[in-house]
C-alpha atoms as an extended CHARMM CRD file, in Angstrom:
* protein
*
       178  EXT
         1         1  UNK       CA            130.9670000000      135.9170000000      185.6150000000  PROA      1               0.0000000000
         2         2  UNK       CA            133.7000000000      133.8000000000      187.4180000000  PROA      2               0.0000000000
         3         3  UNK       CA            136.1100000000      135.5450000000      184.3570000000  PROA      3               0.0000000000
         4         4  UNK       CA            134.5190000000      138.9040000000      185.3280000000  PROA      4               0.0000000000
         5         5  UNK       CA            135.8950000000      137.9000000000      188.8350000000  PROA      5               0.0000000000
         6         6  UNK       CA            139.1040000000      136.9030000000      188.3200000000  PROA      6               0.0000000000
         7         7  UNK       CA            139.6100000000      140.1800000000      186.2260000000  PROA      7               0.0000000000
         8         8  UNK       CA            138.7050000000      142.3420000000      189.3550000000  PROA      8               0.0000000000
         9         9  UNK       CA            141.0210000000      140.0490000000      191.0860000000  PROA      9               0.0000000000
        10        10  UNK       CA            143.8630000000      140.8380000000      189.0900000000  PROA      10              0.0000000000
        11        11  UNK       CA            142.8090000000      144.2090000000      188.8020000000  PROA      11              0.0000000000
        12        12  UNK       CA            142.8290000000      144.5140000000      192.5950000000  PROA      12              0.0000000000
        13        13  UNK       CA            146.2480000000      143.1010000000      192.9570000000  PROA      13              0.0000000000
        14        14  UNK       CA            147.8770000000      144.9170000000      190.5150000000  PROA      14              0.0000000000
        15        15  UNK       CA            146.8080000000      148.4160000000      192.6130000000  PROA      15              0.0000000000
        16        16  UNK       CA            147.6070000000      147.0230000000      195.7790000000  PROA      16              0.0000000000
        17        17  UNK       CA            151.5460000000      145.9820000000      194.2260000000  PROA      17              0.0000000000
        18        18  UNK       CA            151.5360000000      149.2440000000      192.2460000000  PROA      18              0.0000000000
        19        19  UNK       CA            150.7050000000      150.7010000000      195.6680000000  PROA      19              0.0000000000
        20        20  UNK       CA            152.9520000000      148.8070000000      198.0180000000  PROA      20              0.0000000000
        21        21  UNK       CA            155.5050000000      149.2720000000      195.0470000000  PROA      21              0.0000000000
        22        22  UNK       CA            155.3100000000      153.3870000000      195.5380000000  PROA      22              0.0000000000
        23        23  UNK       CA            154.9040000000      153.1140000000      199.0290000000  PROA      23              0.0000000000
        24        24  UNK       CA            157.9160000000      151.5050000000      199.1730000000  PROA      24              0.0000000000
        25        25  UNK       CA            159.9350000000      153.9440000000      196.5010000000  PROA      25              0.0000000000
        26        26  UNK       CA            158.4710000000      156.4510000000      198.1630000000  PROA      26              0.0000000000
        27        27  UNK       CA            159.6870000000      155.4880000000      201.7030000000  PROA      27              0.0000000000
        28        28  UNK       CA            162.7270000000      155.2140000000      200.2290000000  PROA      28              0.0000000000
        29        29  UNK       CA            163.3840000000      158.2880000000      198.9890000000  PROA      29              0.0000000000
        30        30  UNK       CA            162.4030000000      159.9960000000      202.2790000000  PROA      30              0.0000000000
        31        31  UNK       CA            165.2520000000      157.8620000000      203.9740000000  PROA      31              0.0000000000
        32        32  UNK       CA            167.4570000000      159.2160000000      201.2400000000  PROA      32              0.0000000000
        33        33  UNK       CA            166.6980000000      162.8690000000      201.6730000000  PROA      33              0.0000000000
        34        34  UNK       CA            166.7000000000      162.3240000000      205.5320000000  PROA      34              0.0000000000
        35        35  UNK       CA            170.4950000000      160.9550000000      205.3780000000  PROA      35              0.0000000000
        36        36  UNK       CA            171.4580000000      163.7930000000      203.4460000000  PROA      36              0.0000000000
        37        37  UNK       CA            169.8600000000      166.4960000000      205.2200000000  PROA      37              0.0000000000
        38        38  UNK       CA            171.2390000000      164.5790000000      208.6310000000  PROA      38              0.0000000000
        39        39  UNK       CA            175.1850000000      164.9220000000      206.7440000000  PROA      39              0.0000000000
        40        40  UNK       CA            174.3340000000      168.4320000000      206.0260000000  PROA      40              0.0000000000
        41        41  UNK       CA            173.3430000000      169.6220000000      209.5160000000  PROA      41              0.0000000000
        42        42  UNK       CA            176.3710000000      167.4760000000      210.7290000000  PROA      42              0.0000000000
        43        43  UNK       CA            178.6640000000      169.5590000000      208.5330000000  PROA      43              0.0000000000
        44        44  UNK       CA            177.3240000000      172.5810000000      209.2800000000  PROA      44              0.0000000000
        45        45  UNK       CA            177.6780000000      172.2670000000      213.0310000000  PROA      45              0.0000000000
        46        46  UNK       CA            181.1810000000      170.9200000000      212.6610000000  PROA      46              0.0000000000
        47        47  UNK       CA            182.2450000000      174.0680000000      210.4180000000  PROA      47              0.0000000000
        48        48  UNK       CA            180.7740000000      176.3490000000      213.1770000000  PROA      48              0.0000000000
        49        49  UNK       CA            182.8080000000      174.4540000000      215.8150000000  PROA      49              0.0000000000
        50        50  UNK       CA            186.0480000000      174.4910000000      214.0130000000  PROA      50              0.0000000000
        51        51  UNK       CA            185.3400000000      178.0630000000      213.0620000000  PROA      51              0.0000000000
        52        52  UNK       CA            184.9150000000      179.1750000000      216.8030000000  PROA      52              0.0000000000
        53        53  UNK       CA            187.7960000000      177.0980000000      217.8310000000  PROA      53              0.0000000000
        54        54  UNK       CA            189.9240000000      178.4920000000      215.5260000000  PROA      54              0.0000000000
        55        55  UNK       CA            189.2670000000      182.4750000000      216.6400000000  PROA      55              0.0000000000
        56        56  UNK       CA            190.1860000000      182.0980000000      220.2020000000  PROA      56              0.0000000000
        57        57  UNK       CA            190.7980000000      185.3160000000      221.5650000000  PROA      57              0.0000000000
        58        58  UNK       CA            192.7890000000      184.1320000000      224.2730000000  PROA      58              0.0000000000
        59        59  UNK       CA            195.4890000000      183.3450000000      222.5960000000  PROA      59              0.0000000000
        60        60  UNK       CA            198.1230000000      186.6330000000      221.4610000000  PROA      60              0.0000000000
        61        61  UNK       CA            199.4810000000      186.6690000000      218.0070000000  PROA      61              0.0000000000
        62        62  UNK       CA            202.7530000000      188.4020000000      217.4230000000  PROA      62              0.0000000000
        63        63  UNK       CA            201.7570000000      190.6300000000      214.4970000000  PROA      63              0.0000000000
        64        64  UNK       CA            205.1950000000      192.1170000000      214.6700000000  PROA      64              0.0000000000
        65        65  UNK       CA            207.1810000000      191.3660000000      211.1660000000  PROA      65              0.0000000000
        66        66  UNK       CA            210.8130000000      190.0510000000      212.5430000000  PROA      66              0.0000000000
        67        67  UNK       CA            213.8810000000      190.6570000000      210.4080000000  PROA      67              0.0000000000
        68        68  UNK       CA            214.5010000000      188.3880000000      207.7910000000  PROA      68              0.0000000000
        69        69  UNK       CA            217.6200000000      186.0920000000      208.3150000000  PROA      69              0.0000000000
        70        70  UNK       CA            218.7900000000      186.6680000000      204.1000000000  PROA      70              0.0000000000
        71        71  UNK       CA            218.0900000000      190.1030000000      203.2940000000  PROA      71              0.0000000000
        72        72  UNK       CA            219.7460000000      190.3930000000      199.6320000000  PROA      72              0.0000000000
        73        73  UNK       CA            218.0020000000      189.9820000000      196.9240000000  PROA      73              0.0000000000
        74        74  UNK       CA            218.2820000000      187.7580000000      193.7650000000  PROA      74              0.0000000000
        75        75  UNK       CA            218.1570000000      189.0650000000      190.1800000000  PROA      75              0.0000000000
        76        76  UNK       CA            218.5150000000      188.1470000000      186.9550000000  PROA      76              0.0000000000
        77        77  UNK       CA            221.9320000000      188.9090000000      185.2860000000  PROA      77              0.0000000000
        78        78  UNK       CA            220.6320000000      190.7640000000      183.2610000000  PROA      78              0.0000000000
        79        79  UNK       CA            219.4120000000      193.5960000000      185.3220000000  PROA      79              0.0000000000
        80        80  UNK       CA            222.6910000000      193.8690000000      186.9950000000  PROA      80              0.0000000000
        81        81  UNK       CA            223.6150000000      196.8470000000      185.2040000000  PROA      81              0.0000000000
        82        82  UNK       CA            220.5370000000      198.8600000000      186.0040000000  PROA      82              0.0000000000
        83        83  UNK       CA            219.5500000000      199.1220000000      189.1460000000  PROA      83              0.0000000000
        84        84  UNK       CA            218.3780000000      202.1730000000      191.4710000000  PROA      84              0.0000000000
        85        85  UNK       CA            221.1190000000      201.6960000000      193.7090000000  PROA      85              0.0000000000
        86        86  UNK       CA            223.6760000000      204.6430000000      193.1910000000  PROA      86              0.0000000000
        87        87  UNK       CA            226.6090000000      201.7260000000      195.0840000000  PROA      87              0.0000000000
        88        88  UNK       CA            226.2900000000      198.4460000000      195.4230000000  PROA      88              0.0000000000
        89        89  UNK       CA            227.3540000000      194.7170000000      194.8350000000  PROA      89              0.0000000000
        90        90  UNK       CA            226.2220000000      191.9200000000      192.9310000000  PROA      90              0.0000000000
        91        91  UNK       CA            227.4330000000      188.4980000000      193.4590000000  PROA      91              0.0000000000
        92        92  UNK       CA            227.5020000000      185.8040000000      190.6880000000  PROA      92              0.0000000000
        93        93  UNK       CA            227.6790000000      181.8260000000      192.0230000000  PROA      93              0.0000000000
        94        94  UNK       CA            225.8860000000      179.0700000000      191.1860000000  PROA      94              0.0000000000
        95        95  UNK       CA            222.9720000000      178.3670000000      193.7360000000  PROA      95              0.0000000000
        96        96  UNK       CA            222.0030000000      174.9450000000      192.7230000000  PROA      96              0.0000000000
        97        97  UNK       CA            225.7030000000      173.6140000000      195.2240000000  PROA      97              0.0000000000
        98        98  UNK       CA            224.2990000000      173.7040000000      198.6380000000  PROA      98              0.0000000000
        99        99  UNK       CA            228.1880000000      174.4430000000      199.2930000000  PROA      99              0.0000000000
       100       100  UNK       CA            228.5600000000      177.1690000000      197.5800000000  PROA      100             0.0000000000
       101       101  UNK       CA            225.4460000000      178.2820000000      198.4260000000  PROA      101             0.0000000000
       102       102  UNK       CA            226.0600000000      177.7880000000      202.1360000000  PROA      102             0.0000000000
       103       103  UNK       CA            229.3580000000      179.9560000000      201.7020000000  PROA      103             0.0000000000
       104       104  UNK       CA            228.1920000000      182.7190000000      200.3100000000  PROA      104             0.0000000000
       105       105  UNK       CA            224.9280000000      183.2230000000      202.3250000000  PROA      105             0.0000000000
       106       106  UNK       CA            227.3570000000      183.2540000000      205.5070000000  PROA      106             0.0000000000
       107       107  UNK       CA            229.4930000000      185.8150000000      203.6650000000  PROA      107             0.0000000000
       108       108  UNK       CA            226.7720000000      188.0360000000      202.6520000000  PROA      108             0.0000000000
       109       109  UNK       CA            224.7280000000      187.5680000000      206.2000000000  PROA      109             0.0000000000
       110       110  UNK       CA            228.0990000000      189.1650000000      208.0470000000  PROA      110             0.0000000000
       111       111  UNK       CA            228.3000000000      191.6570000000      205.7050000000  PROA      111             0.0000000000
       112       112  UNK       CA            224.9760000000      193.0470000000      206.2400000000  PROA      112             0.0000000000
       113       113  UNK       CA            225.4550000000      192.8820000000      209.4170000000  PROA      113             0.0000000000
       114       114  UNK       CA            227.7970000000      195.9970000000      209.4700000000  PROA      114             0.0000000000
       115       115  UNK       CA            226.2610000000      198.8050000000      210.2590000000  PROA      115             0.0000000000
       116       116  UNK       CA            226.8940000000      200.8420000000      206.8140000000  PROA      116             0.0000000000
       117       117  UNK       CA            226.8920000000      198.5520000000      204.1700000000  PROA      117             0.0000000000
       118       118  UNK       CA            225.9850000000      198.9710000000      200.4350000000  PROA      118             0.0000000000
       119       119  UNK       CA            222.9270000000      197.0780000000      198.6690000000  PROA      119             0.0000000000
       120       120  UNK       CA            223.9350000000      193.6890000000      197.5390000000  PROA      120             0.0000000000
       121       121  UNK       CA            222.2970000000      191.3080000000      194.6580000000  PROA      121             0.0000000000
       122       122  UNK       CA            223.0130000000      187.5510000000      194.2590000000  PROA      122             0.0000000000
       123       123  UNK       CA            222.6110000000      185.9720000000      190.8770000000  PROA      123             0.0000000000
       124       124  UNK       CA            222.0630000000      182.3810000000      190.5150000000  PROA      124             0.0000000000
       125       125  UNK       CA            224.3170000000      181.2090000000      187.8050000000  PROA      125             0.0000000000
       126       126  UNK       CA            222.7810000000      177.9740000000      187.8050000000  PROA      126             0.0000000000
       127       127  UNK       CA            219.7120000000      179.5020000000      186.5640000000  PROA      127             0.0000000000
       128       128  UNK       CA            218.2060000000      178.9000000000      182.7650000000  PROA      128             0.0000000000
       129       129  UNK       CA            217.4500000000      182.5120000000      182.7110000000  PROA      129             0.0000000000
       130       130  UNK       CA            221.4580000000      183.7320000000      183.1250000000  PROA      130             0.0000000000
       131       131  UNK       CA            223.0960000000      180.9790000000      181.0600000000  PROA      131             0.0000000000
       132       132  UNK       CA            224.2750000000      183.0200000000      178.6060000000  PROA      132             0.0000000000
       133       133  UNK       CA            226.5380000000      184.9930000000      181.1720000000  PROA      133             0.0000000000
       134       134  UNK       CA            228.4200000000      181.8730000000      181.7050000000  PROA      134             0.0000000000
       135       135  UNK       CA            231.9200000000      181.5050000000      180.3870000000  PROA      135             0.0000000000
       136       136  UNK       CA            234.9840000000      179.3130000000      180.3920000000  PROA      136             0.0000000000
       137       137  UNK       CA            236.4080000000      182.4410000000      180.5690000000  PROA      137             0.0000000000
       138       138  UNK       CA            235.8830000000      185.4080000000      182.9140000000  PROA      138             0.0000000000
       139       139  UNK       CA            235.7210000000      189.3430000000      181.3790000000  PROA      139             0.0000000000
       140       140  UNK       CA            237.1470000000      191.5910000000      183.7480000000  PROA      140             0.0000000000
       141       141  UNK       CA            236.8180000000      194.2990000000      181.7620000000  PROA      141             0.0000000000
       142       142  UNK       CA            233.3000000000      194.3700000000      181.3810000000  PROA      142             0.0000000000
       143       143  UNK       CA            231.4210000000      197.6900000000      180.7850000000  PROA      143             0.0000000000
       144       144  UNK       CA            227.8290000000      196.4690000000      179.6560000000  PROA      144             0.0000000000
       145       145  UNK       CA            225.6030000000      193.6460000000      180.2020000000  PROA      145             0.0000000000
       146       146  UNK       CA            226.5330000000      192.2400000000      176.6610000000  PROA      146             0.0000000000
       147       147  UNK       CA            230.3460000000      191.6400000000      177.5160000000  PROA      147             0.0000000000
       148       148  UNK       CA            229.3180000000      190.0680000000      181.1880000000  PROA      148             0.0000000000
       149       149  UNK       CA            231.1370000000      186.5420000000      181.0310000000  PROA      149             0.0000000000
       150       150  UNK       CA            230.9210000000      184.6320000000      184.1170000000  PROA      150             0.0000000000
       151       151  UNK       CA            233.6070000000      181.8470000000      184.9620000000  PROA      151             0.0000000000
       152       152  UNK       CA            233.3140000000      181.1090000000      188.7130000000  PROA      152             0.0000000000
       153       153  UNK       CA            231.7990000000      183.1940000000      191.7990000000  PROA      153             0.0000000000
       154       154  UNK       CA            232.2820000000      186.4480000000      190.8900000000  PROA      154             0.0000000000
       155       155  UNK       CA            231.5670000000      189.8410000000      192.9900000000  PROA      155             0.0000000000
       156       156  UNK       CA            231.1910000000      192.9840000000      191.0910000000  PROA      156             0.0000000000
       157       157  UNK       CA            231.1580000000      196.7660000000      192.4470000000  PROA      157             0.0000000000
       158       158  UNK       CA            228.8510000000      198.9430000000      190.6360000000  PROA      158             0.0000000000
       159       159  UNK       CA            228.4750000000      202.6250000000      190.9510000000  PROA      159             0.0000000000
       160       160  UNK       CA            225.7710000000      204.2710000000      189.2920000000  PROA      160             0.0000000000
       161       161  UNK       CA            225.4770000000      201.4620000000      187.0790000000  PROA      161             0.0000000000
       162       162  UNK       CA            229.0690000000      201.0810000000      186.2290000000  PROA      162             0.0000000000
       163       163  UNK       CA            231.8390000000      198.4120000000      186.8250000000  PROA      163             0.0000000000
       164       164  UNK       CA            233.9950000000      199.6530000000      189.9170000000  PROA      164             0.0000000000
       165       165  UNK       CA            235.8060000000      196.6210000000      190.7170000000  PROA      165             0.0000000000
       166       166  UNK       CA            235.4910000000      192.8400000000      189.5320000000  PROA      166             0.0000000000
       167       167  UNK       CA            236.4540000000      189.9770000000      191.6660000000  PROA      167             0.0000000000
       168       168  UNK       CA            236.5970000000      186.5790000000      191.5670000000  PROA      168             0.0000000000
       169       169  UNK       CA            237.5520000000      183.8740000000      194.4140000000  PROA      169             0.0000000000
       170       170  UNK       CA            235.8820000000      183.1060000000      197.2470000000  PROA      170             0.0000000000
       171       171  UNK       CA            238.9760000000      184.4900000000      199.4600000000  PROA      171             0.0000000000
       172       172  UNK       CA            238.8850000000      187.7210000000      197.6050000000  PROA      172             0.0000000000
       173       173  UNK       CA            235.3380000000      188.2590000000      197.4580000000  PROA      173             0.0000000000
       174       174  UNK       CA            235.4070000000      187.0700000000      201.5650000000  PROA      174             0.0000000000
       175       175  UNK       CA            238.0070000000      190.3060000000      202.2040000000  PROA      175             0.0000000000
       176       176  UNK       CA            236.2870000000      192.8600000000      199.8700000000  PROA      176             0.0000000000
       177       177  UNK       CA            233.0200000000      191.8630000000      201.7720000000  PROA      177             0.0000000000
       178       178  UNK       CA            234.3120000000      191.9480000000      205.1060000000  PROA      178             0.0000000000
């Protein structure tokens, strides 16, 4: 009998730990799921806030587009030839000098700003894509993209596709653009 006992005993404690053991996961897991439903309602009231904030109608926007400062555009060398333009330029100089670079966006920006002026195209010699243009020695006489050689900053006049005029210098290509 006193074994029959001490078997309940054990019996008994063994429940009451199995129960105070999933009592106690069990409280657990309720803290767990409360802390992550409390981050989630946090989150969601901070989106909301920084959502309204952010679409105050009291302040104007300026949908107007302004003029861009550098209206030419760049191309590849190898669409210099081809292009819808009927007249324009395309200037040749490697991009990668800020000097250069620097020189020639001042030349081009006050030639646009005359009132008639022709389309212009830059192309950035220093560019993998046009290193086979580039030359020790320039080709004036170019009359296709093939023979284009490309020795220093170089302005070309086309006219409906066609070489016009080919200079090279930064004082020549200064005058002709002025």
């Amino acid at each position: 009998m006193a074994n029959n006992r001490q078997y309940r005993r054990k019996m008994h404690q063994k429940v009451d730990s199995m129960s105070s053991s999933f009592s106690s996961e069990f409280s657990k897991v309720i803290k767990i799921l409360f802390v992550i439903i409390l981050v989630l309602v946090i989150f969601y009231f901070l989106t909301v806030y920084i959502l309204e904030k952010g679409d105050d109608t009291s302040t104007v926007i300026n949908t107007t587009p302004s003029e861009a400062d550098i209206q030419y555009q760049e191309i590849l060398a190898g669409n210099s030839f081809s292009m819808k333009d009927d007249h324009y330029y395309v200037l040749y100089y490697d991009m990668s000098s800020d000097n250069l670079k620097s020189i020639y966006t001042n030349i081009i920006t006050t030639y646009e700003d005359k009132e008639n002026h022709d389309s212009i195209y830059t192309v950035d010699m220093s560019s993998a894509f046009n290193n086979k243009f580039i030359s020790d020695i320039s080709n004036p006489k170019v009359n296709k993209i093939d023979e284009l050689k490309i020795a220093e900053p170089t302005l070309i006049e086309f006219e409906d596709g066609n070489v016009i005029n080919y200079i090279e210098g930064e004082d020549l290509i200064k005058n002709e653009l002025s």
